[in-house]
ZAZA-150007 format. One record per residue (C-alpha): residue number from 0; residue in one letter; x, y, z. Coordinates in steps of 0.1 Angstrom, whole numbers. Example, Ala and Ser with C-alpha at 12.3 -4.5 7.8 and 13.67 -1.06 7.14 Angstrom:
! ZAZA-150007
nr_rest_px_py_pz
0_A_123_-45_78
1_S_137_-11_71
This chain:
! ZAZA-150007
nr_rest_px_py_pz
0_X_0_0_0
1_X_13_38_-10
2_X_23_59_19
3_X_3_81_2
4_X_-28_60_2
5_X_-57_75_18
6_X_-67_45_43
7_X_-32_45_57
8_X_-29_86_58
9_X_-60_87_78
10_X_-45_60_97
11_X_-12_76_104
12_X_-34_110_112
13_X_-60_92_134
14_X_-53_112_165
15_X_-49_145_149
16_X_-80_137_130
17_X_-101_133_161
18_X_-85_164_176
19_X_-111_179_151
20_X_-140_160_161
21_X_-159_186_184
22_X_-152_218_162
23_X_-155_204_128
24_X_-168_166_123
25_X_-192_161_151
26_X_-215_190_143
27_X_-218_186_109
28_X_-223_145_113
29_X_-257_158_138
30_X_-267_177_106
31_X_-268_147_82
32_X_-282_126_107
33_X_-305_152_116
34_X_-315_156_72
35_X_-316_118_71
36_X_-346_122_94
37_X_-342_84_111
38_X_-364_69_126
39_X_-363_38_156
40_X_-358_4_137
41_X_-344_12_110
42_X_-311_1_86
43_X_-282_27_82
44_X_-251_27_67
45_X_-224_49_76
46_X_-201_49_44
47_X_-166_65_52
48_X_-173_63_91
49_X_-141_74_102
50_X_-136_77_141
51_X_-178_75_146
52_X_-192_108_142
53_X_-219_100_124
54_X_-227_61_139
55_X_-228_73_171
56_X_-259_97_169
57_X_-270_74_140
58_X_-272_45_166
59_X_-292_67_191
60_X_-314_76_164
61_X_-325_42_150
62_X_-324_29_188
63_X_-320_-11_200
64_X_-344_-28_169
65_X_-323_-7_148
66_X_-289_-9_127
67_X_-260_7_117
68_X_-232_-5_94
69_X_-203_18_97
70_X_-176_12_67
71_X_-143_29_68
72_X_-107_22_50
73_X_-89_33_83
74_X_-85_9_108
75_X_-67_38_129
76_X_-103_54_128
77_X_-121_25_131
78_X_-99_20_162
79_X_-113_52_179
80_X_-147_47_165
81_X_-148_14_183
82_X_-134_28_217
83_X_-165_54_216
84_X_-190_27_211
85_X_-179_5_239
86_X_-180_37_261
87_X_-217_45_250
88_X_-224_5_255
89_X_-240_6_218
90_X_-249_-25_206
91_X_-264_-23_175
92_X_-234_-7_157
93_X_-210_-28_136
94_X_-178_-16_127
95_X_-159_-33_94
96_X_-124_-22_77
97_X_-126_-21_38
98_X_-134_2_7
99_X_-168_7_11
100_X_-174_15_-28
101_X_-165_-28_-30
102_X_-188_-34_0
103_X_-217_-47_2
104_X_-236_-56_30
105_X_-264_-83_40
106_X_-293_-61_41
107_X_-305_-37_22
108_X_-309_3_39
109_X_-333_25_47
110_X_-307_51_48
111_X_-271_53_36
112_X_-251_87_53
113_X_-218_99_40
114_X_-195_125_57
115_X_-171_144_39
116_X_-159_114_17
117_X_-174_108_-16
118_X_-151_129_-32
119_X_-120_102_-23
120_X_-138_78_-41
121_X_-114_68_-73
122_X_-145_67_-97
123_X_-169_90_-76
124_X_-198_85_-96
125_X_-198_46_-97
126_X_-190_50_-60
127_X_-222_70_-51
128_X_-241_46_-76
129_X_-228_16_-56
130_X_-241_30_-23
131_X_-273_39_-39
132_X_-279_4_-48
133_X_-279_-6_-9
134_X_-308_15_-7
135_X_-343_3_-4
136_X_-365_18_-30
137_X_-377_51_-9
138_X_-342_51_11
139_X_-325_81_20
140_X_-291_93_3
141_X_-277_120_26
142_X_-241_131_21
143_X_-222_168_26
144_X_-192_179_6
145_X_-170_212_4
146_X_-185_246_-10
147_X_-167_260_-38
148_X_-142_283_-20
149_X_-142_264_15
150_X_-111_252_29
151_X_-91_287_23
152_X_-71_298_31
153_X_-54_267_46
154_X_-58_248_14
155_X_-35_269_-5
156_X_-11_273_23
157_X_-2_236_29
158_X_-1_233_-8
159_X_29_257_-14
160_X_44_241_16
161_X_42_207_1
162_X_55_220_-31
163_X_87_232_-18
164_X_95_196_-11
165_X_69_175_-37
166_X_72_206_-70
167_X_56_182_-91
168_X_27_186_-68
169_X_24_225_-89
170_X_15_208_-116
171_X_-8_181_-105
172_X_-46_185_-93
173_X_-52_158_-67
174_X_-79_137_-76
175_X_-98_143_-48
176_X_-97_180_-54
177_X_-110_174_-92
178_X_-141_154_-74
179_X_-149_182_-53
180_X_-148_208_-83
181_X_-173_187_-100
182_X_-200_189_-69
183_X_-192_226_-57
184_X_-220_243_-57
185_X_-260_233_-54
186_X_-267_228_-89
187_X_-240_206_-100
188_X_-243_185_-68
189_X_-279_184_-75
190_X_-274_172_-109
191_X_-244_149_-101
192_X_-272_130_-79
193_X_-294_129_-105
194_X_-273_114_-130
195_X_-270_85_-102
196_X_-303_77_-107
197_X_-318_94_-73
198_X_-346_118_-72
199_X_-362_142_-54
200_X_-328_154_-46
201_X_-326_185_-19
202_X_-295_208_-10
203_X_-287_229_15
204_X_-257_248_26
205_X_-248_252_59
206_X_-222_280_64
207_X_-192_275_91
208_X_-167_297_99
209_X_-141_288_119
210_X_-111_306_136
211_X_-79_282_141
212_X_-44_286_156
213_X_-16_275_136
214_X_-10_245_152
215_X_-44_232_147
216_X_-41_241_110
217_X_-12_216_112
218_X_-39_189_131
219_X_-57_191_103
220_X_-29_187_78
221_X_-18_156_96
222_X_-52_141_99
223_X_-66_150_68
224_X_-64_137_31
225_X_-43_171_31
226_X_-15_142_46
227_X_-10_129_12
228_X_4_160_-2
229_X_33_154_21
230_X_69_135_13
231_X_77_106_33
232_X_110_114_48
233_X_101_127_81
234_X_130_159_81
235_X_112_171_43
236_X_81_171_63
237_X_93_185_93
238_X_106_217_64
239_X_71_214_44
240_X_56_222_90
241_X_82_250_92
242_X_71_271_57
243_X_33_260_67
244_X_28_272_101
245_X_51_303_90
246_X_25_310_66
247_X_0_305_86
248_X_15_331_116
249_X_16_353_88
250_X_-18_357_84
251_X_-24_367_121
252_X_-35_341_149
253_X_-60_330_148
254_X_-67_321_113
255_X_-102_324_98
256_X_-111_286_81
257_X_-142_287_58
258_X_-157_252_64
259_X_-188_264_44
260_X_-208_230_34
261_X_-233_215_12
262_X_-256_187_26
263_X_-276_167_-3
264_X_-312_143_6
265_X_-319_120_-22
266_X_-343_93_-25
267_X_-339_60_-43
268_X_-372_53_-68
């Protein structure tokens, strides 16, 4: 597997990726699960779970007759995801490690939530169709992505930095960047969805603004797919953390984030 690979980087990043949790990925997790509108007893998948922000309040939601399925390549995340279950002593959540655009499950859902992820997917539009076709006919698709412009300034920052180590990264988009281009706004994420084959498709944007130290800007770096962008000799990426948080202190502490999203309801015919 690639150093590079995005299972292993969030991996490698678990703990600075739950450092996160409460400002960034818990509250917008409460919002899809909130969308998906679930109700006790019924069948969820978590696609992409990560460390368990949305299975957690999905698991409350659905309550003991009810199910979750939470999928993630990171067994780092996985790891944490677990550990919060067995605090909670939830029982109806299952955790498994693979690629859940391969995965299929033994029941079909009532609702299938994704967090921030579709946009790793290698193929992103046979990925959503694959977990569209784990939906019941009238399940719920509810997934959230980037707005066009979120992410600046620290997007562009850790970018420069990785090029001054990685300066073919100046010339290469990352894929998952190219993904997220393609579902930017509300129309073309609307439109994406119905290509898929889903109707009655509904968007909403929820702004965030955030204000971050430098150091946290690095926590998200190194628990981000932002960690991919980096070399793999530890003293290049100990230079590529100089130039970044430099940039960063340049700006003035704290830093304002834009973590403007978009949130997307479809159903299956």
């Amino acid at each position: 597997m690639s150093a590079r690979d995005p299972g292993l980087a969030f991996t490698d990043g678990a703990l600075q990726f739950e450092a996160w949790s409460e400002a960034l990925w818990d509250p917008a997790a409460r919002t899809i699960v909130e969308i998906a509108d679930l109700q006790p007893g019924e069948k969820v998948l978590d696609a992409c779970c990560g460390s368990g922000a949305v299975s957690l309040p999905a698991s409350h939601a659905v309550g003991p007759q009810g199910t979750v399925d939470g999928v993630d390549l990171s067994s780092g995340l996985l790891a944490l995801a677990g550990k919060k279950l067995a605090a909670e002593r939830i029982l109806n959540t299952t955790l498994t490690h693979a690629d859940v655009t391969q995965w299929r499950g033994h029941r079909t859902f009532d609702a299938v939530l994704c967090s921030y992820s579709m946009f790793f997917f290698s193929a992103m539009d046979e990925g959503v169709a694959h977990l569209a076709s784990m939906l019941r006919p009238g399940g719920r698709l509810v997934l959230n992505t980037w707005v066009q412009g979120a992410l600046s300034p620290l997007a562009e920052l850790i970018l420069q930095a990785a090029v001054t180590e990685r300066p073919r990264l100046a010339k290469v988009v990352p894929l998952a960047n190219q993904n997220m281009e393609l579902i930017s706004n509300a129309e073309l994420l609307k439109d994406f969805l119905l290509r898929s084959g889903l109707s009655s498709v509904e968007v909403s944007t929820h702004p965030l603004q955030l204000s971050v130290s430098a150091e946290m800007a690095w926590a998200l770096v190194m628990g981000s797919g932002w960690r991919t962008l980096l070399p793999r000799d530890p003293e290049a990426i100990s230079r590529v953390r100089h130039e970044f948080i430099g940039s960063v202190m340049a700006l003035g502490e704290p830093v304002a984030f834009n973590s403007d999203t978009l949130v997307a309801k479809a159903i299956k015919a």
